[in-house]
PDB file of N, CA, C and O in Angstrom:
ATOM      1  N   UNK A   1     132.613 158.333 398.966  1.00  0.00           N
ATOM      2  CA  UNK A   1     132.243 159.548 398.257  1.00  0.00           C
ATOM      3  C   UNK A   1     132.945 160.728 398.910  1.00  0.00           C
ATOM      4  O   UNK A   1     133.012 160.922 400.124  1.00  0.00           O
ATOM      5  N   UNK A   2     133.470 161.505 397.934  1.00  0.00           N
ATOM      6  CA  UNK A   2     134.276 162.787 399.105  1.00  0.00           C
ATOM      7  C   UNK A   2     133.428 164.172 399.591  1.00  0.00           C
ATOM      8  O   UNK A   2     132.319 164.579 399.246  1.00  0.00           O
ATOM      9  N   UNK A   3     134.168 164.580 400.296  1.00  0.00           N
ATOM     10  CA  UNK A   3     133.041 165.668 400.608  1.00  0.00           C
ATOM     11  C   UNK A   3     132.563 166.857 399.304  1.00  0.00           C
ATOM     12  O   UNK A   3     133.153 166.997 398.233  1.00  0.00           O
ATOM     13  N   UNK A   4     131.494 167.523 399.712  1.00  0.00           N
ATOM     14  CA  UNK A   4     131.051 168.295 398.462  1.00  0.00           C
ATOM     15  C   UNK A   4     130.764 169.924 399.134  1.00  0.00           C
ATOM     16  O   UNK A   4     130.591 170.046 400.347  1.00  0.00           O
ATOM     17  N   UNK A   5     130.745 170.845 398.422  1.00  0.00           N
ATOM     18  CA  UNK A   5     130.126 172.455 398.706  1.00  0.00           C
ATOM     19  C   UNK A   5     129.398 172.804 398.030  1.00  0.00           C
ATOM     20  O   UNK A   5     129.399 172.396 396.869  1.00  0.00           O
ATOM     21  N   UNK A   6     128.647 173.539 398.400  1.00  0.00           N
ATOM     22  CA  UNK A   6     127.817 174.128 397.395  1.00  0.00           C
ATOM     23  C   UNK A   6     128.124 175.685 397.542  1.00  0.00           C
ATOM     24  O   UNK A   6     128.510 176.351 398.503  1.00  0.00           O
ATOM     25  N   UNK A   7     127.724 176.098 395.885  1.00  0.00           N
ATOM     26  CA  UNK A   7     128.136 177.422 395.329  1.00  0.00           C
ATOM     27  C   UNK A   7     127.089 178.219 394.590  1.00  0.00           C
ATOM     28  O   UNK A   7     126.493 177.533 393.759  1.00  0.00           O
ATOM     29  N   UNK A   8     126.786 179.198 394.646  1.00  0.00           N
ATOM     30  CA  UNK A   8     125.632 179.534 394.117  1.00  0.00           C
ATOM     31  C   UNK A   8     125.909 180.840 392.999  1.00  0.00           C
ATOM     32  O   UNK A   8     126.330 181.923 393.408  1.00  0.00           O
ATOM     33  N   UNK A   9     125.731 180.686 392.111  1.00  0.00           N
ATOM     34  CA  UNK A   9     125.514 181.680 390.612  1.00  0.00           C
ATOM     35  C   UNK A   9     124.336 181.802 390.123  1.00  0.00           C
ATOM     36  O   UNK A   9     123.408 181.027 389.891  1.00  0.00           O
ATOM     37  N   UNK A  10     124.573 183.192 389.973  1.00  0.00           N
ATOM     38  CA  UNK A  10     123.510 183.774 389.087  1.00  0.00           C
ATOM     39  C   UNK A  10     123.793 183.954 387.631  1.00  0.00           C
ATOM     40  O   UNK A  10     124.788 184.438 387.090  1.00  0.00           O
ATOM     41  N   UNK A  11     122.534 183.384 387.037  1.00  0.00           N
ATOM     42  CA  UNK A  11     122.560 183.309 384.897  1.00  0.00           C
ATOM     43  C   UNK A  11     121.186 183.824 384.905  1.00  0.00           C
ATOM     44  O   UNK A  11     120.182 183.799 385.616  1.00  0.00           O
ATOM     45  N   UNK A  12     121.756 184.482 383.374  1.00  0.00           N
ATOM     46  CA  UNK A  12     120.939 185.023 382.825  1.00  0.00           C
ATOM     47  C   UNK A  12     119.819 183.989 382.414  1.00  0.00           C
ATOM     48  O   UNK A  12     120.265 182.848 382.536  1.00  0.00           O
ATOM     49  N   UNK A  13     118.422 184.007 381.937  1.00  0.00           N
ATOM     50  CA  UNK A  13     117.061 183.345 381.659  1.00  0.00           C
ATOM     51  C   UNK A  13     117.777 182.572 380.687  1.00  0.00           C
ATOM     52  O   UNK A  13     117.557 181.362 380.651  1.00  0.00           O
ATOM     53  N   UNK A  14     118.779 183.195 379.720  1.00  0.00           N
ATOM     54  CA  UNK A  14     118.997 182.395 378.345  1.00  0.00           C
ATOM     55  C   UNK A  14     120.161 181.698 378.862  1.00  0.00           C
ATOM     56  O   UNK A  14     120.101 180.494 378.613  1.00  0.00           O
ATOM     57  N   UNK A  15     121.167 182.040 379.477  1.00  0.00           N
ATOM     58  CA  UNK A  15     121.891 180.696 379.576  1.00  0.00           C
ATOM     59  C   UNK A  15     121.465 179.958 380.470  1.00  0.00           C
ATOM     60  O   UNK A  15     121.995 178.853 380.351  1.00  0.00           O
ATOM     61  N   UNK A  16     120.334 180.024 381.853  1.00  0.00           N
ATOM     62  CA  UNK A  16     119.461 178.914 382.558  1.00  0.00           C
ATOM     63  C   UNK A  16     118.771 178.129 381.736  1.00  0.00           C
ATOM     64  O   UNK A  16     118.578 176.937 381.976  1.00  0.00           O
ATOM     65  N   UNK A  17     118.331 178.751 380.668  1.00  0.00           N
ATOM     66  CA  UNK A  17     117.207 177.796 379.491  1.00  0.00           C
ATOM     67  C   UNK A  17     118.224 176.796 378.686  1.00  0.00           C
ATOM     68  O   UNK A  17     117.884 175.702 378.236  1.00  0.00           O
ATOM     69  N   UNK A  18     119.729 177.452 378.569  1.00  0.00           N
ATOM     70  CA  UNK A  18     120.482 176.734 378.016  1.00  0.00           C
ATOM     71  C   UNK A  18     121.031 175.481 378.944  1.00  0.00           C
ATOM     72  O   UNK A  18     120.825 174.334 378.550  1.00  0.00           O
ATOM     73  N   UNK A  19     121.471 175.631 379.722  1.00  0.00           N
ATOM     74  CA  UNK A  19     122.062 174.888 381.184  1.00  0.00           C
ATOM     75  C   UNK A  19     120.876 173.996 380.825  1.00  0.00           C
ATOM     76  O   UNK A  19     121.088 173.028 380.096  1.00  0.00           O
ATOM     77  N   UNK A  20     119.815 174.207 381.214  1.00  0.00           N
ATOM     78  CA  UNK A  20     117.741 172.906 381.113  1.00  0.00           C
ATOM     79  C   UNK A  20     118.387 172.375 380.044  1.00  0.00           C
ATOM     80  O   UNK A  20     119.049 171.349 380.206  1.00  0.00           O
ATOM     81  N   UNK A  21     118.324 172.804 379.163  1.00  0.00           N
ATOM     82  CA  UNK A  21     118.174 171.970 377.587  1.00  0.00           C
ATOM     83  C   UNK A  21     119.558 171.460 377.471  1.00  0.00           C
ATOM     84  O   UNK A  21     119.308 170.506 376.736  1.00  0.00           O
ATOM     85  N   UNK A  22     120.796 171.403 377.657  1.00  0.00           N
ATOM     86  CA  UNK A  22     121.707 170.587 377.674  1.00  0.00           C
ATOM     87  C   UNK A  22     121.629 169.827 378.845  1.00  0.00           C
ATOM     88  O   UNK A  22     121.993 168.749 378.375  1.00  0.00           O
ATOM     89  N   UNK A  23     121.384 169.568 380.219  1.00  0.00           N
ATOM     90  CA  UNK A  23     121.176 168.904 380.884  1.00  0.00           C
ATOM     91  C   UNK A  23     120.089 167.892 380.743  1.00  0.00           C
ATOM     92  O   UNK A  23     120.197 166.721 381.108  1.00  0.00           O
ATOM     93  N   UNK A  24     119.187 168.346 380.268  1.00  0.00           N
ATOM     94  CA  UNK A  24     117.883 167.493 379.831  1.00  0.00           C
ATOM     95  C   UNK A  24     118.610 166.389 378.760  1.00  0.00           C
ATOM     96  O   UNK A  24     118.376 165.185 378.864  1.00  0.00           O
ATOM     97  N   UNK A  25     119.228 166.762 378.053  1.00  0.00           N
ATOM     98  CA  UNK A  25     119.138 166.395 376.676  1.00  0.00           C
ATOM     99  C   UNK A  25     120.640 164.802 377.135  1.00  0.00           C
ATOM    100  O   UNK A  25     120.885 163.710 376.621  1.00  0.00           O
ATOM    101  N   UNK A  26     121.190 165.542 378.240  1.00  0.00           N
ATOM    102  CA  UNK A  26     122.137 164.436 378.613  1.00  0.00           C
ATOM    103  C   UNK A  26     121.335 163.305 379.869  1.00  0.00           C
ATOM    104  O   UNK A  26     121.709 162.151 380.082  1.00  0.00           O
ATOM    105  N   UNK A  27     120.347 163.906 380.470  1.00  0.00           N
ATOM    106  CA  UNK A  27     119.875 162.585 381.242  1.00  0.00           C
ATOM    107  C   UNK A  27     120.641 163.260 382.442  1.00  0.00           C
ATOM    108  O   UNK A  27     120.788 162.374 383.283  1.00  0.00           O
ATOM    109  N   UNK A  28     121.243 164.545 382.934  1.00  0.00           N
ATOM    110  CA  UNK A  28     121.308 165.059 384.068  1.00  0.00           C
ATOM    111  C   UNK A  28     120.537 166.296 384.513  1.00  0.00           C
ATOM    112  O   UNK A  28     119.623 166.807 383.865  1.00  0.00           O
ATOM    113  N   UNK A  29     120.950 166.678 385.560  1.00  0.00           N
ATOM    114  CA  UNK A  29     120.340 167.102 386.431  1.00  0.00           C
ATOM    115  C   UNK A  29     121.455 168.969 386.346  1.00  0.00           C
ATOM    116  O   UNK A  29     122.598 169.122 385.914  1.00  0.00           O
ATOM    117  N   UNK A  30     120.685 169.828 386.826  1.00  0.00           N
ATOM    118  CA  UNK A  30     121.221 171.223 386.703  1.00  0.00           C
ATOM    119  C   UNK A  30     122.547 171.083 387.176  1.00  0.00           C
ATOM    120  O   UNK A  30     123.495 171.302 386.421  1.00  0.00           O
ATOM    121  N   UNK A  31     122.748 170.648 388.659  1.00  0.00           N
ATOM    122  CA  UNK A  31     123.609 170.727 389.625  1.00  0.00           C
ATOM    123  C   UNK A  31     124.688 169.649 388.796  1.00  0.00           C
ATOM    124  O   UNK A  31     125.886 169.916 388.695  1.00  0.00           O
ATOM    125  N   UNK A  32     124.087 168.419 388.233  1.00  0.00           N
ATOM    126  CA  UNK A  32     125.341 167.476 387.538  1.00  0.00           C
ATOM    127  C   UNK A  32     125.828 168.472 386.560  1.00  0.00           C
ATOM    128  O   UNK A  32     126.985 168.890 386.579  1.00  0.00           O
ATOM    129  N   UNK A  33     125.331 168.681 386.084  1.00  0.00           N
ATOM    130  CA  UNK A  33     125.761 169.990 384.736  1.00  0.00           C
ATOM    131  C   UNK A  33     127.079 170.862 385.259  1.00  0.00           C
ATOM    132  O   UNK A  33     128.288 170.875 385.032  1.00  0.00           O
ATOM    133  N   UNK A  34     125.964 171.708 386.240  1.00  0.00           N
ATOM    134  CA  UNK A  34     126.677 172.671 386.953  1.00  0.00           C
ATOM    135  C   UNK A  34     127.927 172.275 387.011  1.00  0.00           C
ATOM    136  O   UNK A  34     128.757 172.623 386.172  1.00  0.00           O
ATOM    137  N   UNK A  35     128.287 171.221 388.377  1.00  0.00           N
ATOM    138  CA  UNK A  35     129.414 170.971 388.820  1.00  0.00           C
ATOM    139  C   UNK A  35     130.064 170.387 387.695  1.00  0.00           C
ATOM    140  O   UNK A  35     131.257 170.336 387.991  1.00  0.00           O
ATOM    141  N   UNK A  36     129.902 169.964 386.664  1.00  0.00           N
ATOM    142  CA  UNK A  36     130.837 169.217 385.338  1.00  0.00           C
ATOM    143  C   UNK A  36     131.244 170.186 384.898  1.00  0.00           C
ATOM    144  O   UNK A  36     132.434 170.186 384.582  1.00  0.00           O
ATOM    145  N   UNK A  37     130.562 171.231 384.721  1.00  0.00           N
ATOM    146  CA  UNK A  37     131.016 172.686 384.064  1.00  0.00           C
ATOM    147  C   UNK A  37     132.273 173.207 384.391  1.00  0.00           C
ATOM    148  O   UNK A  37     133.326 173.237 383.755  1.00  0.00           O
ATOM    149  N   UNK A  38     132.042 173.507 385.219  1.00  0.00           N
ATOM    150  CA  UNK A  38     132.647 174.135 386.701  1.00  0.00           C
ATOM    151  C   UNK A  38     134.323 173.052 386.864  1.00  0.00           C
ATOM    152  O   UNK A  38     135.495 173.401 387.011  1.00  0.00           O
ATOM    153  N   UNK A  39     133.839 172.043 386.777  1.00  0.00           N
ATOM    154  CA  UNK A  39     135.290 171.191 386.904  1.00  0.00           C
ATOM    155  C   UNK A  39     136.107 171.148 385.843  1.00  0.00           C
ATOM    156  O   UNK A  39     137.282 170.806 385.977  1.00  0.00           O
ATOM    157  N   UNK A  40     135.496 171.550 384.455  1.00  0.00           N
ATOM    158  CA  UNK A  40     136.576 171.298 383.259  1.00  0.00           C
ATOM    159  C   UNK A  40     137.009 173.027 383.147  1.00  0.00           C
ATOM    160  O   UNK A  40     138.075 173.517 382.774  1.00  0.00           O
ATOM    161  N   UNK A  41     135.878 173.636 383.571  1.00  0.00           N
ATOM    162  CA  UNK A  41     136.818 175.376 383.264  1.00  0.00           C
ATOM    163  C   UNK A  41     137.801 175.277 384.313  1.00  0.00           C
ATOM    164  O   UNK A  41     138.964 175.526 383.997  1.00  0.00           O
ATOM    165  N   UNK A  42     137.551 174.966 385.476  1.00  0.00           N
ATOM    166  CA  UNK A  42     138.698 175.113 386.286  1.00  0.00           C
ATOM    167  C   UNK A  42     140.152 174.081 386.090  1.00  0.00           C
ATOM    168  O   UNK A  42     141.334 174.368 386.283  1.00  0.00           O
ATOM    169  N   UNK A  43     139.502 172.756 385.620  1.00  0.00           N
ATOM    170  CA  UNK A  43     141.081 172.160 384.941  1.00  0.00           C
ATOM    171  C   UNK A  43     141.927 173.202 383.892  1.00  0.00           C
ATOM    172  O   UNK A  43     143.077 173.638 383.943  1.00  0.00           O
ATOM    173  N   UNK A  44     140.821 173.394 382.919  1.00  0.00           N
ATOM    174  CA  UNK A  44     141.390 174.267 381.832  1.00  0.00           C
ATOM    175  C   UNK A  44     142.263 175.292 381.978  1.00  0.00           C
ATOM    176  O   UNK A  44     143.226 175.485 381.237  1.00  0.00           O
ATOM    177  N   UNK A  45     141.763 176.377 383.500  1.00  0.00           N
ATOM    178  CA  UNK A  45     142.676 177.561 384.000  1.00  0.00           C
ATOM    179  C   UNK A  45     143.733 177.203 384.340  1.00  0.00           C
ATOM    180  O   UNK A  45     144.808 177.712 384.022  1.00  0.00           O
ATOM    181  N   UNK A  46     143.516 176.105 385.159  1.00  0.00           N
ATOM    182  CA  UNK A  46     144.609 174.853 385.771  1.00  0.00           C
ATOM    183  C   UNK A  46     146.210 174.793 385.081  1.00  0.00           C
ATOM    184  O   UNK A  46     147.386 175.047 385.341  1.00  0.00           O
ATOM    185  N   UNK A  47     145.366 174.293 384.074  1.00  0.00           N
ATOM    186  CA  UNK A  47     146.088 173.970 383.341  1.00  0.00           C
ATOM    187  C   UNK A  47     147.118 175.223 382.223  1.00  0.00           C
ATOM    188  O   UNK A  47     148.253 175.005 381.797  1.00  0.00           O
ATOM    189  N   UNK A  48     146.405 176.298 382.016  1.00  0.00           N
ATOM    190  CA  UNK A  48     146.770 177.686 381.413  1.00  0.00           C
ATOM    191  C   UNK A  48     147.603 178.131 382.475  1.00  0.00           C
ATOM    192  O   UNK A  48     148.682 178.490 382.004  1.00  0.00           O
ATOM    193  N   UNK A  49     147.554 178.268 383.810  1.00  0.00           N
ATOM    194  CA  UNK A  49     148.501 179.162 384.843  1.00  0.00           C
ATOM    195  C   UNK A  49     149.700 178.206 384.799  1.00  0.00           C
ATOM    196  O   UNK A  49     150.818 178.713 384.881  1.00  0.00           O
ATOM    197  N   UNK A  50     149.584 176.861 384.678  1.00  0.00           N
ATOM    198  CA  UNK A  50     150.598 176.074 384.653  1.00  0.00           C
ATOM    199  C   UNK A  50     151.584 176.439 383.724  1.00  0.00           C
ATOM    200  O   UNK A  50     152.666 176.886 384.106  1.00  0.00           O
ATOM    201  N   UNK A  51     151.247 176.257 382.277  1.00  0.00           N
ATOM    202  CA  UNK A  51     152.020 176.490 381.243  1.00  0.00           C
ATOM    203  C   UNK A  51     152.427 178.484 381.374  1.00  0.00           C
ATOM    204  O   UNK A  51     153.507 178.961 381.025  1.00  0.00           O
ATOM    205  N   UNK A  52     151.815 178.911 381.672  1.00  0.00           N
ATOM    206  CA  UNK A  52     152.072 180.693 382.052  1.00  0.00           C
ATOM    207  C   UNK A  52     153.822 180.572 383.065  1.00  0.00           C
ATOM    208  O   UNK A  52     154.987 180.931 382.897  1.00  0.00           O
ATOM    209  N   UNK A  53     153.021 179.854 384.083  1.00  0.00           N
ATOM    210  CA  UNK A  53     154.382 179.636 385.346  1.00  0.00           C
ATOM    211  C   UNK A  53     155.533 178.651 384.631  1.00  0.00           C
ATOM    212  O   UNK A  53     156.669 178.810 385.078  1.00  0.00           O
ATOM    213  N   UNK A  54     155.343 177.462 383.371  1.00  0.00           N
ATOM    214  CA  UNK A  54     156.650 177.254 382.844  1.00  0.00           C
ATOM    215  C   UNK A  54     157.949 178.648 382.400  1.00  0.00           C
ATOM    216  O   UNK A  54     159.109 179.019 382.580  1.00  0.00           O
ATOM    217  N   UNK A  55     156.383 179.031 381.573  1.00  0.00           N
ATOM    218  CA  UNK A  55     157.278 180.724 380.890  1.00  0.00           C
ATOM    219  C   UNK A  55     158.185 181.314 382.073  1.00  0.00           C
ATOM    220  O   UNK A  55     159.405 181.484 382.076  1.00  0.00           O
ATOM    221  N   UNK A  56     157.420 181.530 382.892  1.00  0.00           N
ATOM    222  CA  UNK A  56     157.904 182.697 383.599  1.00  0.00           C
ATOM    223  C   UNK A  56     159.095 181.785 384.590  1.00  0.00           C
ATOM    224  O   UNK A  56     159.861 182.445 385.293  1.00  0.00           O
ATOM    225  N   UNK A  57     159.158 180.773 384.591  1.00  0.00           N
ATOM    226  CA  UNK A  57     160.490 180.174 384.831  1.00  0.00           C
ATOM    227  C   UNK A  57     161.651 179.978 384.395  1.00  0.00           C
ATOM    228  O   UNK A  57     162.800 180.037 384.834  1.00  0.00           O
ATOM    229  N   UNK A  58     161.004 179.667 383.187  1.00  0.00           N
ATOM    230  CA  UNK A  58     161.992 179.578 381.845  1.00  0.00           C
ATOM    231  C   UNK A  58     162.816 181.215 381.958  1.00  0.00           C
ATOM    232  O   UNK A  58     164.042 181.324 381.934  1.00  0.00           O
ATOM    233  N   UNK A  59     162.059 182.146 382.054  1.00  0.00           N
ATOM    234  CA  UNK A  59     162.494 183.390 381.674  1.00  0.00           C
ATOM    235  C   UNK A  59     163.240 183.628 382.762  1.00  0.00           C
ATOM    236  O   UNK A  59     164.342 184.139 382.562  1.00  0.00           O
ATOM    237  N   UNK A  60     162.840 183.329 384.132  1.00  0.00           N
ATOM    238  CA  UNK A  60     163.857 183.657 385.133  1.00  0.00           C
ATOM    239  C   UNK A  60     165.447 182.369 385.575  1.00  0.00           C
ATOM    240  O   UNK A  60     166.380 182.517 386.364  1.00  0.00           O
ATOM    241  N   UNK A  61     165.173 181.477 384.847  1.00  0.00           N
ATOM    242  CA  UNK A  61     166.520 181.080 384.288  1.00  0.00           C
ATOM    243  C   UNK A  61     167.437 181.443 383.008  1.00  0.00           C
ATOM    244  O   UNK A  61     168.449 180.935 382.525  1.00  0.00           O
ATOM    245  N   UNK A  62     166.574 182.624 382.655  1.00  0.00           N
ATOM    246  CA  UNK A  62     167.398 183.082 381.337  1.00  0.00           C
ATOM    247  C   UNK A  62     167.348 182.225 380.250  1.00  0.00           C
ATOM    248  O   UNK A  62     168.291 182.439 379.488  1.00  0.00           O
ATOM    249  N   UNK A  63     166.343 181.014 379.751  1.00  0.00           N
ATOM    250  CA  UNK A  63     165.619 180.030 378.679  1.00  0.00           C
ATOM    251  C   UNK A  63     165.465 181.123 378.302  1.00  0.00           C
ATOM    252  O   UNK A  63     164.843 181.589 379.257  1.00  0.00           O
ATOM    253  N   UNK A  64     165.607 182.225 377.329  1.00  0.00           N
ATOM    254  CA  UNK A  64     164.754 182.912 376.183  1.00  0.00           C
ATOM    255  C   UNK A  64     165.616 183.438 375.175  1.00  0.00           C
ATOM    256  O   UNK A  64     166.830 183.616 375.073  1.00  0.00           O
ATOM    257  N   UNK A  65     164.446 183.663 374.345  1.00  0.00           N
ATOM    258  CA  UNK A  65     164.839 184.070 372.625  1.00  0.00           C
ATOM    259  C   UNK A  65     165.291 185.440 373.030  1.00  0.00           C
ATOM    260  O   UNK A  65     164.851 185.838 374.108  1.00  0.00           O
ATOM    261  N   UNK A  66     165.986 186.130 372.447  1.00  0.00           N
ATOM    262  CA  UNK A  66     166.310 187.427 372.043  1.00  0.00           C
ATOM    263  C   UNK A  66     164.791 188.120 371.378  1.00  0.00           C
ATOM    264  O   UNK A  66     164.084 187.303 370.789  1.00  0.00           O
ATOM    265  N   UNK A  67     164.418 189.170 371.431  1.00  0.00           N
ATOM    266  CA  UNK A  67     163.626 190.308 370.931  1.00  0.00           C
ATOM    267  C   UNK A  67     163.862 190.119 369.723  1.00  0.00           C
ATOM    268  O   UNK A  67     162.968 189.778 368.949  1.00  0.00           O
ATOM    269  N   UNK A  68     165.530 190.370 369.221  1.00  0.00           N
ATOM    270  CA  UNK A  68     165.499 190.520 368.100  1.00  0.00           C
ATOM    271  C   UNK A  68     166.313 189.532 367.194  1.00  0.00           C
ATOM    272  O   UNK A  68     167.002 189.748 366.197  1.00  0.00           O
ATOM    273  N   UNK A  69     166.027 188.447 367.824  1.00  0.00           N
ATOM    274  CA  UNK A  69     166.222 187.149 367.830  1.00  0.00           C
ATOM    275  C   UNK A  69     164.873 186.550 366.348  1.00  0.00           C
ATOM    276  O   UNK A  69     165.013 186.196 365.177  1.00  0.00           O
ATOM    277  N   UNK A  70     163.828 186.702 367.159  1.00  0.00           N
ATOM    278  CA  UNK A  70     162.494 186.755 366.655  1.00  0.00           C
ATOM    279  C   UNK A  70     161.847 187.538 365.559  1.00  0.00           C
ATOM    280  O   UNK A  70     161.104 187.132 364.666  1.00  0.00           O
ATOM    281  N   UNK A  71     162.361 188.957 365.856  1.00  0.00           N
ATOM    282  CA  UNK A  71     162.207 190.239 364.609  1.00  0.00           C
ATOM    283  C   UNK A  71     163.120 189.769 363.288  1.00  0.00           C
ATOM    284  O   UNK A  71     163.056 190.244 362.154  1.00  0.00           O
ATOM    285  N   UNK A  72     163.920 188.781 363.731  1.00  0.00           N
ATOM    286  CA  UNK A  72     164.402 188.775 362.651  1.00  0.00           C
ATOM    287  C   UNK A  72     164.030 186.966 361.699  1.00  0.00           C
ATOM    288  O   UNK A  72     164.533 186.609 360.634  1.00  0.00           O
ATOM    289  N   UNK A  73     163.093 186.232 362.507  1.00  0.00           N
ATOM    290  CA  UNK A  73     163.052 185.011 362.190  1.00  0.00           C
ATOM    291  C   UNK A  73     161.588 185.582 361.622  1.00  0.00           C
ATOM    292  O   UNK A  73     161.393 185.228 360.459  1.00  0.00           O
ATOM    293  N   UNK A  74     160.682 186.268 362.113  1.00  0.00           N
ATOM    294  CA  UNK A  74     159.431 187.167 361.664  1.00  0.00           C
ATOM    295  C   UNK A  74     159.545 187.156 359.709  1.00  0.00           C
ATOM    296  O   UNK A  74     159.031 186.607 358.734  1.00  0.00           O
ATOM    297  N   UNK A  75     160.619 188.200 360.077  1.00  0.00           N
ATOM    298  CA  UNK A  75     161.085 188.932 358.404  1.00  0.00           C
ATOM    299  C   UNK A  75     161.421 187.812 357.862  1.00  0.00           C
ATOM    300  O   UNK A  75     160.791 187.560 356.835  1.00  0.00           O
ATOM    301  N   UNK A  76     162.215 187.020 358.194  1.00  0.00           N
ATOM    302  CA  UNK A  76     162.806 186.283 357.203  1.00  0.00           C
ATOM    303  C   UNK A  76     161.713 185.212 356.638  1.00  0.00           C
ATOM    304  O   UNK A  76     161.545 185.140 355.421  1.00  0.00           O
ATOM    305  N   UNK A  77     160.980 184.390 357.515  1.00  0.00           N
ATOM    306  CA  UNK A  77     159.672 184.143 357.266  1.00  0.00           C
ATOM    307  C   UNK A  77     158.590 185.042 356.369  1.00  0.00           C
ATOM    308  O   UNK A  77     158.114 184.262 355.545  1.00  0.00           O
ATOM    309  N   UNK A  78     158.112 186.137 356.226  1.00  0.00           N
ATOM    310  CA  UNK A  78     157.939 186.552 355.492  1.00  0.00           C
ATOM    311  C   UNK A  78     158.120 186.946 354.133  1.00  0.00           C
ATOM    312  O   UNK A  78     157.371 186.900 353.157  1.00  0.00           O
ATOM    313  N   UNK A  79     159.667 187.473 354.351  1.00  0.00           N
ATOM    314  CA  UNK A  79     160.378 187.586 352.944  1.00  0.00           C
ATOM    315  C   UNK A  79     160.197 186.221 352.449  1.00  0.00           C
ATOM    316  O   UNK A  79     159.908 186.532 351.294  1.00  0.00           O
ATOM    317  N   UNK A  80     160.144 184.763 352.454  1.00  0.00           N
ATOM    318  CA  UNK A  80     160.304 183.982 352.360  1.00  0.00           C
ATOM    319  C   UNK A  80     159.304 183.219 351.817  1.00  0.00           C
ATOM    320  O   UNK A  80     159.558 182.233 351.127  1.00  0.00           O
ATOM    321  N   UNK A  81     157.680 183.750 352.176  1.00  0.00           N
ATOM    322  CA  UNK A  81     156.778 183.615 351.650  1.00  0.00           C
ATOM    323  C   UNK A  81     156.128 184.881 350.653  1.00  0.00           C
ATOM    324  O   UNK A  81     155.033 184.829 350.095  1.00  0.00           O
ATOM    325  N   UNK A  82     157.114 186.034 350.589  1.00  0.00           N
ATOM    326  CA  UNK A  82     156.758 186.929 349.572  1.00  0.00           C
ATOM    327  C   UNK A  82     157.415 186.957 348.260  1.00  0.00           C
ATOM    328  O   UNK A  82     157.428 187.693 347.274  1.00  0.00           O
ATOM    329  N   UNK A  83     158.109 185.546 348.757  1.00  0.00           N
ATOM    330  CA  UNK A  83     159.464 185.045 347.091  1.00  0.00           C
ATOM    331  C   UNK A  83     158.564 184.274 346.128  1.00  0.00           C
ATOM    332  O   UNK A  83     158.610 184.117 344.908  1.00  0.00           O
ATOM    333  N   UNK A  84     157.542 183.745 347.296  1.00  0.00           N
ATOM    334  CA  UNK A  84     156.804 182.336 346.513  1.00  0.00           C
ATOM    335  C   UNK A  84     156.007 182.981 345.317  1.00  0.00           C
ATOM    336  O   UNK A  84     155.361 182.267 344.549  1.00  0.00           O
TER     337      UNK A  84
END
């Protein structure tokens, strides 16, 4: 088993009543909740700074569209659905 910490937050009455009643309702416990919570938002950020830091790589190898590269794929897309 690996090691563990504990972290302590404060919730409001209604999302503690919420946290009870979805934990209840799964057959866990606050703290199982808690920490499940807690592990998929933080994959999720994880995972968002990751794809952020592709961009900003991409961009500092010079990978990018033109400004008006785009302004003009925008319009033409538009005009394009204002023919239909």
């Amino acid at each position: 088993m690996s090691k563990t910490a504990v972290i302590t937050a404060r919730l409001d009455e209604e999302t503690m009543a919420l946290v009870d009643k979805v934990a209840k309702a799964q057959g866990r416990s606050r703290a199982w909740f808690a920490a499940h919570a807690i592990q998929r938002a933080a994959e999720k950020e994880a995972d968002f700074l990751a794809f952020v830091q592709e961009g900003i790589d991409a961009a500092d190898r010079g990978d990018v569209i033109p400004h008006e590269d785009i302004v003009a794929r925008v319009r033409a897309r538009r005009a394009a659905k204002s023919a239909h």
